[in-house]
C-alpha positions in Angstrom: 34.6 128.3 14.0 35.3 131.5 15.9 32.0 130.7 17.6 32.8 127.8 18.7 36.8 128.7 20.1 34.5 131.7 22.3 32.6 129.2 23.7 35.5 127.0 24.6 37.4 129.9 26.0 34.2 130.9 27.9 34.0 127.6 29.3 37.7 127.0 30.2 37.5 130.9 32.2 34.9 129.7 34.1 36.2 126.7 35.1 39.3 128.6 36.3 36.8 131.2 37.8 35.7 128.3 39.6 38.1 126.2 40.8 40.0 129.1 41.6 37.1 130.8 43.6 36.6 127.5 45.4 40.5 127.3 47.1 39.9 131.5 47.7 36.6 130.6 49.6 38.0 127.5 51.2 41.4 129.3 52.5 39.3 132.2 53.5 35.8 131.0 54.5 36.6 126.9 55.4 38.5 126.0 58.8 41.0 122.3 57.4 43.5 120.7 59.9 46.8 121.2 59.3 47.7 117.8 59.8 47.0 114.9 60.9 49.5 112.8 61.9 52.8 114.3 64.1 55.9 112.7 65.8 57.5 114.5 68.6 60.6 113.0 70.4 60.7 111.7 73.8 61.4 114.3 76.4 61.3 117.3 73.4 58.7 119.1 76.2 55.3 119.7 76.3 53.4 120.0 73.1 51.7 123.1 71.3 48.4 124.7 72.8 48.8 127.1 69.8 45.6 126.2 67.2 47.3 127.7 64.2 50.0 124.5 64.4 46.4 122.7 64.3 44.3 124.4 61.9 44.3 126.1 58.8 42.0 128.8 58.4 40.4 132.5 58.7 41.8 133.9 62.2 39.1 135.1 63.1 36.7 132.2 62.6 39.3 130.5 64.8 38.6 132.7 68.1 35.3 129.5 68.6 37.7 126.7 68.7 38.6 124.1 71.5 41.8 122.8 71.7 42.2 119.8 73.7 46.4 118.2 74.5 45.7 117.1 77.8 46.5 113.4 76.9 49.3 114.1 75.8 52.6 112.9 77.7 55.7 113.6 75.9 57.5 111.8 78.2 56.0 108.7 77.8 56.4 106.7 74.3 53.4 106.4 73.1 50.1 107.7 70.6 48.2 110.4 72.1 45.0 112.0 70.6 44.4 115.5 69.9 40.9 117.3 69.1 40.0 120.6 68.2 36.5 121.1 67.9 34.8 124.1 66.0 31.3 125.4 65.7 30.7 122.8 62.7 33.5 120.0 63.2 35.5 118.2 65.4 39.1 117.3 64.4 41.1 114.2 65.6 44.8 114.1 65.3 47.4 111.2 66.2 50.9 112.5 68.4 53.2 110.1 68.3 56.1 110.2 71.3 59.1 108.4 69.7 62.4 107.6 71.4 65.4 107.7 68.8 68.1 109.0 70.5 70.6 106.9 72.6 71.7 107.6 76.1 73.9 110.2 76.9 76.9 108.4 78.8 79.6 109.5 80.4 82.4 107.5 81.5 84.9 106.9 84.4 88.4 107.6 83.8 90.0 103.9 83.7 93.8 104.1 82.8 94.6 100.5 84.2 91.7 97.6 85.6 92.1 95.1 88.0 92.5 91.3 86.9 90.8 88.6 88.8 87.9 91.0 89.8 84.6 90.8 88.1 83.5 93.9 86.4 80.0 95.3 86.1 79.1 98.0 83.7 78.5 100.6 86.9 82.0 100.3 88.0 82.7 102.0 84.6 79.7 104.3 84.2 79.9 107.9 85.9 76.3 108.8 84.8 73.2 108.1 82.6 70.9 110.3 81.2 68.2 108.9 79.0 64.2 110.6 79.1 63.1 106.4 79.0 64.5 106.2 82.6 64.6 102.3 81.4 68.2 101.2 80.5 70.2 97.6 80.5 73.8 97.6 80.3 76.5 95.0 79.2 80.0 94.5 77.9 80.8 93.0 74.6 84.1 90.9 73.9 84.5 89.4 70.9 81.4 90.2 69.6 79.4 88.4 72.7 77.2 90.3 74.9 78.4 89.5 78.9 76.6 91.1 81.7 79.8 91.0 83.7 83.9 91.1 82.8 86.9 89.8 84.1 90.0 88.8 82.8 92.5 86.6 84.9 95.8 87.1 83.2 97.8 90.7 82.8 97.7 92.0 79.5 96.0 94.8 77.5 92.6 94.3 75.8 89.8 95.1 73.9 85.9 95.4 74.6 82.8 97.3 74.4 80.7 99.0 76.9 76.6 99.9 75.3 73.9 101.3 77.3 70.5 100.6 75.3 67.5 102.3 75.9 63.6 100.6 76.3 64.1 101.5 72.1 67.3 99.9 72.1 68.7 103.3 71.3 72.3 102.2 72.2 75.4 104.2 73.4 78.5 102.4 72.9 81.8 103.0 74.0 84.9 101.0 73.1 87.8 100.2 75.1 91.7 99.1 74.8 92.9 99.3 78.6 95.5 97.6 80.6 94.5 95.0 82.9 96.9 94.2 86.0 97.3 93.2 89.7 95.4 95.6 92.3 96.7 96.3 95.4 94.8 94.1 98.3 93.9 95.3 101.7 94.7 93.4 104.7 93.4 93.3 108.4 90.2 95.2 107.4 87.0 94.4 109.1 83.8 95.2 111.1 85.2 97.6 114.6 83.4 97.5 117.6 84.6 100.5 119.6 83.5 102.1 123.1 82.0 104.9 123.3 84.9 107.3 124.4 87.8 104.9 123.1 90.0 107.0 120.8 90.3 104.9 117.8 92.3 106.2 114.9 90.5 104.2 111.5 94.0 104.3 109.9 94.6 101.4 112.8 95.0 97.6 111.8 95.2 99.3 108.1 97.7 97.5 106.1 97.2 97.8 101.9 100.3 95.7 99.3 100.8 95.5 96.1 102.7 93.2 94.7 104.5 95.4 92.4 104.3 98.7 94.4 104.7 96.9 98.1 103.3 98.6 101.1 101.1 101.5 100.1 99.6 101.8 103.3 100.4 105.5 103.8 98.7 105.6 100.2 95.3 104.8 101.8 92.4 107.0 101.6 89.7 107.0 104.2 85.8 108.2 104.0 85.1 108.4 107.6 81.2 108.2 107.2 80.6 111.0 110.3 82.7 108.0 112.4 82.8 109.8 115.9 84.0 107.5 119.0 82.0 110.1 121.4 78.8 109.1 119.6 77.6 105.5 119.5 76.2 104.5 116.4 76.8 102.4 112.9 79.2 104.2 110.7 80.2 103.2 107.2 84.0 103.6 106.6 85.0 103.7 103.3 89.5 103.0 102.5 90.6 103.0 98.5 94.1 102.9 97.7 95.8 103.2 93.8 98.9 101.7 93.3 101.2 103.0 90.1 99.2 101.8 87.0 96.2 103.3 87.9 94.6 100.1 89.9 92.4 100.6 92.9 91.4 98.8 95.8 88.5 99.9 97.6 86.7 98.2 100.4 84.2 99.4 103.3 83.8 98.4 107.0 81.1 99.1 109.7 82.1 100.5 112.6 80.1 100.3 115.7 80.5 102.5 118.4 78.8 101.3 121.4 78.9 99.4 124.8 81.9 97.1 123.2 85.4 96.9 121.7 86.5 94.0 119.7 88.3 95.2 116.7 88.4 91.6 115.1 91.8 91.1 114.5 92.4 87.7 115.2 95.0 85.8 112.8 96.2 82.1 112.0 100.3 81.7 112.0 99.8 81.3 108.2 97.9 85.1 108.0 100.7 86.5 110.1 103.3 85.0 107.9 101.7 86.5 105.2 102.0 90.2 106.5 105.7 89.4 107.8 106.6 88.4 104.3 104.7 91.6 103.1 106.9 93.9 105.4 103.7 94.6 107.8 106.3 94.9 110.9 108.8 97.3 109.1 108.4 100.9 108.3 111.0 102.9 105.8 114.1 104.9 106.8 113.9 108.8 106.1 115.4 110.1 102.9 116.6 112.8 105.0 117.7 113.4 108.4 114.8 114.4 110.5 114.7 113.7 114.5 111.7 114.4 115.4 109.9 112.2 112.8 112.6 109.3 113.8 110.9 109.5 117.1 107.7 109.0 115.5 107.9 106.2 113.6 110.8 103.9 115.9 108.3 104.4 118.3 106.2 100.9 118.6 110.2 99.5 117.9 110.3 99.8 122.0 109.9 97.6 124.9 111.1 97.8 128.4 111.8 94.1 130.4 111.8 94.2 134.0 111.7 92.0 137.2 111.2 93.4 141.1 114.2 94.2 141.6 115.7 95.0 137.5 114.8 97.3 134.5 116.4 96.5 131.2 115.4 98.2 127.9 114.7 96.6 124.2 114.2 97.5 120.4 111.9 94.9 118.4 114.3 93.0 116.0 112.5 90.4 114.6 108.8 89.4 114.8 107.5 85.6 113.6 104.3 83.5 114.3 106.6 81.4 116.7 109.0 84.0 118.7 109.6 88.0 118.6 113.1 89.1 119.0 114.8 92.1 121.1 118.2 93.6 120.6 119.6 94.7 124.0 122.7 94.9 125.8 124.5 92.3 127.0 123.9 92.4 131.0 120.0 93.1 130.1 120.2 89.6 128.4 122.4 87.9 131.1 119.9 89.3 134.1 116.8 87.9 132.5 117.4 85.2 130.6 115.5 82.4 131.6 113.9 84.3 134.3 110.3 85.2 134.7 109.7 89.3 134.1 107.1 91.8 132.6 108.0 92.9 128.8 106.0 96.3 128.1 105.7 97.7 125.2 105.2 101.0 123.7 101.6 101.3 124.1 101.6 100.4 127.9 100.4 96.6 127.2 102.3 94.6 129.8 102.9 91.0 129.1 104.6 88.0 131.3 107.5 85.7 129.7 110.8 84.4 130.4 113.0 85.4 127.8 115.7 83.1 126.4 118.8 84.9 125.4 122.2 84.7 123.2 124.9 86.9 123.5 127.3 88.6 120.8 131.4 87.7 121.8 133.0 90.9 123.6 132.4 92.4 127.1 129.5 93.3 127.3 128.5 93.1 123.9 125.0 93.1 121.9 122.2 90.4 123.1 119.3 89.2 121.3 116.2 88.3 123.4 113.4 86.4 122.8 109.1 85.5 123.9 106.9 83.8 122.4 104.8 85.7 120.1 101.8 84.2 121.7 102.4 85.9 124.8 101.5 89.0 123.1 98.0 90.1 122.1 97.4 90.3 118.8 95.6 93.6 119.0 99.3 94.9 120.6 101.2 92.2 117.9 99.7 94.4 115.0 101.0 97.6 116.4 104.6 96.6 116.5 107.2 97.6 114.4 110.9 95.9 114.0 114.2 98.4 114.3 115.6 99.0 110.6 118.7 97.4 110.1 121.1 99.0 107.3 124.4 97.5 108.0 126.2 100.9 106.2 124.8 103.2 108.6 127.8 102.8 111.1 129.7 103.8 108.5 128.2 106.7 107.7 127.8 108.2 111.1 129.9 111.3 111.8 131.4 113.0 114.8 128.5 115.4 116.2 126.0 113.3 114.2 122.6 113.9 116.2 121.2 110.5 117.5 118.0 110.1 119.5 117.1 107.1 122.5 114.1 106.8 123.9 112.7 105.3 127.1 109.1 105.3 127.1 108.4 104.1 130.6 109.8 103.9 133.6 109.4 100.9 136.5 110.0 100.7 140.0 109.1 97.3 141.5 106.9 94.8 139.8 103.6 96.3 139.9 104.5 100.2 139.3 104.3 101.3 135.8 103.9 104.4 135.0 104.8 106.6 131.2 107.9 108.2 131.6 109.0 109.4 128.6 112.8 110.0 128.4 113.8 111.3 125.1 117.9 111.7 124.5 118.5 114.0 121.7 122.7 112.8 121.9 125.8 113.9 119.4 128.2 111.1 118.2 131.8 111.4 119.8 134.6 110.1 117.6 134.3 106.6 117.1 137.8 106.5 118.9 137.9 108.5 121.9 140.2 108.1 125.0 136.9 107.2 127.6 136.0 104.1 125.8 139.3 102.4 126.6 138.0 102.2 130.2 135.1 100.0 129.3 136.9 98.0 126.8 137.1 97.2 123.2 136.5 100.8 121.6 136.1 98.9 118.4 132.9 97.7 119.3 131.5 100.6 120.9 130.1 104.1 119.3 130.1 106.9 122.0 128.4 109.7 122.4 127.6 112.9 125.0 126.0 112.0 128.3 121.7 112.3 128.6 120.9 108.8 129.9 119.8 107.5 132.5 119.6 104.9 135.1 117.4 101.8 133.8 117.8 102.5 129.8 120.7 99.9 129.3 119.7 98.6 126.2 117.9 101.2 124.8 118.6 101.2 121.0 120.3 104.4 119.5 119.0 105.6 115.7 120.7 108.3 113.9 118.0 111.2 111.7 116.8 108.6 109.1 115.8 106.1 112.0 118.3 103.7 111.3 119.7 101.6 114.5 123.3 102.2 115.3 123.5 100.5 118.3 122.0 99.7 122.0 123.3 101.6 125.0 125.6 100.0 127.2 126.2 102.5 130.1 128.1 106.0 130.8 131.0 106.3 131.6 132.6 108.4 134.3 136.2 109.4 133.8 137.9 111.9 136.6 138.6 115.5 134.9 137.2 114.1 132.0 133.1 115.0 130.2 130.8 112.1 131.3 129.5 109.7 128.0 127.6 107.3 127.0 128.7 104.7 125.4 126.6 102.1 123.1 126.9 98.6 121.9 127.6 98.9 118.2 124.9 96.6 116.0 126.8 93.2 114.3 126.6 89.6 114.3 122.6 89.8 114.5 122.2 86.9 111.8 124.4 85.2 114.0 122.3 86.0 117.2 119.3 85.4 115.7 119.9 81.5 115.1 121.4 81.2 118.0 118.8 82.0 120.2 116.2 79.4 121.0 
């Protein structure tokens, strides 16, 4: 019995001895692969050269291997083989290049999108990055893939933007956003400019909203390099955002060459759109400020002369049919149905025969009128009408400083020439002594003398650039300060339907 549990023991030692000695002399004396399958990511970087991540084995029997990766692209999905080969075997292994992560997306700041507009997945993607370089965007609403989205009513709602990878790894973002009206531009098209002609791009500009109005001075410009000295195509780029976030963005060519045609030709029914928009007007000053009243009543001004008489205008009133001056009453009288030159601010000189109507007093306020044919439409856009506020008489004070303005100057039919004439003028009080001499004092605002001869009808704005009334002469009193004195502004509804 005791023999036979020795020889069991002996056995079972030996069978240790040798399956033990078998894994000492296969970790120490046999080269095994350390795997033979391996998945790397896409894009993770170029793979091991090292042939301990390969092989398992004595180092130093190691110093005879070849280790061969060249296949290998780890930026390509894909399975790549590997070999090592040693003195007494080659080994094969499989890399596989997976893609499992999704795009990394980042995303425009949206707080409000434009109805009526169609919507691609770009106009809401800043940038991609993915290592597949393959990508296919879309929108879900409602749980329906759309390549594109638009919604035509005002409102706030809900969708889904994904980005999917060649593995249709997919990034998705979700949004709740407003959608409303976006401001519009009008007038905007292809320019054809001269070399040399100085052409602002903020000209023929007009953007509305119909919430916000005129945003025009709102408008952002990418000038694309535009230089008028340098012919060539340039790409100009105008965005404007009106109050919830919405913008309008739209590009033109401009071509600066051997030609000008700034392609700003319009039916009656286009040009009654941008009167009803307000395109003629431009907005009183919050505060008093002369020098940016002179500015912007400006392209208000006209002159209207005949050989022998000069008379001068504000822009009351612009429609597809007629344009409207206010004046003075003998400016209206001398050329009313009489043929004579109307220039306006920009030196474009036009022939008409104005029709006139006249306000009751002596020589009260008149209203003139052309046909708005008469005048190009390249000079029509550039036109402004006077602001009317009907409580600015009553807020003018004594030593209020006014401004009149006479930008040219004519002597004879055929000699124009600029002459600006600026009048920087203080109200008198409304009632002083002169203005009995010419008259009713009631309808007449007075001020210190700085006309002169040939600006009768000039119109008279105080520091916001409001109109207070049109000059009707100065008057000369012995021992007495010279004035001017103006036609006060009233009864223009009135004038207006009564001239033809």
């Amino acid at each position: 019995m005791k023999k036979k549990l020795r020889i069991g023991l002996i056995g079972l030692l030996v069978c240790f001895l040798g399956v033990g000695g078998g894994l000492w002399f296969r970790a120490n004396f046999v080269i095994t692969a350390a795997f033979h399958e391996q998945t790397i990511e896409l894009g993770s970087g170029s793979i091991s050269n090292d042939i301990e991540d390969y092989l398992r084995g004595p180092i130093d029997s190691l110093e005879s291997v070849t280790l061969d990766t060249g296949k290998v692209n780890p930026n390509k999905i894909g399975d790549y083989k590997v070999t090592c080969i040693t003195p007494k075997k080659t080994f094969e292994y499989t890399i596989r290049v997976e893609d499992t992560t999704a795009p990394e997306v980042k995303i425009q700041e949206m707080k409000c999108m434009a109805i009526e507009r169609e919507y691609v997945p770009s106009d809401l993607i800043e940038e991609v990055f993915d290592y597949s370089r393959e990508i296919h965007t879309y929108f879900v609403v409602d749980d329906k893939k759309q390549e594109t989205l638009c919604f035509d009513k005002e409102g706030t709602y809900e969708f889904s933007l994904c980005v999917a990878d060649a593995s249709d790894n997919i990034a998705k973002q979700d949004f709740t956003i407003a959608f409303a009206n976006a401001p519009e531009f009008y007038l905007l098209d292809d320019r054809y400019i001269s070399v040399g002609t100085d052409f602002d791009l903020m000209t023929y500009v007009f953007a509305y909203d119909r919430k916000d109005g005129i945003l025009t001075e709102d408008v952002k410009v990418e000038s694309g390099g535009y230089d008028c000295n340098t012919a060539g195509d340039y790409e100009v780029t105008y965005t404007v955002t009106n109050s919830k976030g919405v913008t309008a963005k739209q590009q033109i060519h401009i071509y600066v060459g051997e030609q000008t045609n700034y392609n700003v030709d319009l039916s009656d029914e286009e040009l009654q759109t941008l009167i009803e928009y307000g395109y003629f007007t431009y907005k009183p000053l919050d505060e008093e400020n002369i020098d940016k009243v002179l500015e912007i009543t400006k392209p208000t001004l006209a002159n209207v002369y005949t050989q022998d008489l000069l008379g001068s205008m504000g822009i009351y009133k612009i429609t597809p049919e007629q344009t409207y001056f206010i004046s003075i009453g003998h400016v209206g009288k001398q050329h009313n149905h009489v043929a004579s030159k109307i220039v306006f601010w920009d030196g474009t000189v036009v022939s008409a025969t104005p029709t006139s109507s006249f306000a009751h007093g002596d020589d009260p306020i008149a209203m003139l009128a052309i046909p708005t044919e008469t005048i190009p439409m390249e000079t029509l856009l550039k036109l402004k009408e006077v602001y009317v506020d009907e409580h600015a008489l009553d807020e003018a004070y004594e030593n209020q400083e006014v401004v009149a303005r006479q930008l040219y100057h004519l002597f004879g039919i055929n000699d124009v020439r600029l002459d600006d004439k600026i009048c920087r003028l203080h109200c008198l009080s409304p009632g002083s002594d002169c203005l009995k001499e010419a008259g009713d004092n009631d309808i007449y605002l007075s001020t210190d003398h700085g006309v002169r001869s040939g600006m009768s009808g000039t119109p008279l704005f105080d520091g916001k650039g409001r109109i207070l009334a049109t000059l009707g002469g100065h008057l000369i009193v012995p021992g007495k300060p010279t004035i001017d004195y103006w036609s006060r502004i009233d009864q223009l509804d009135e004038l207006l339907s009564n001239t033809p």
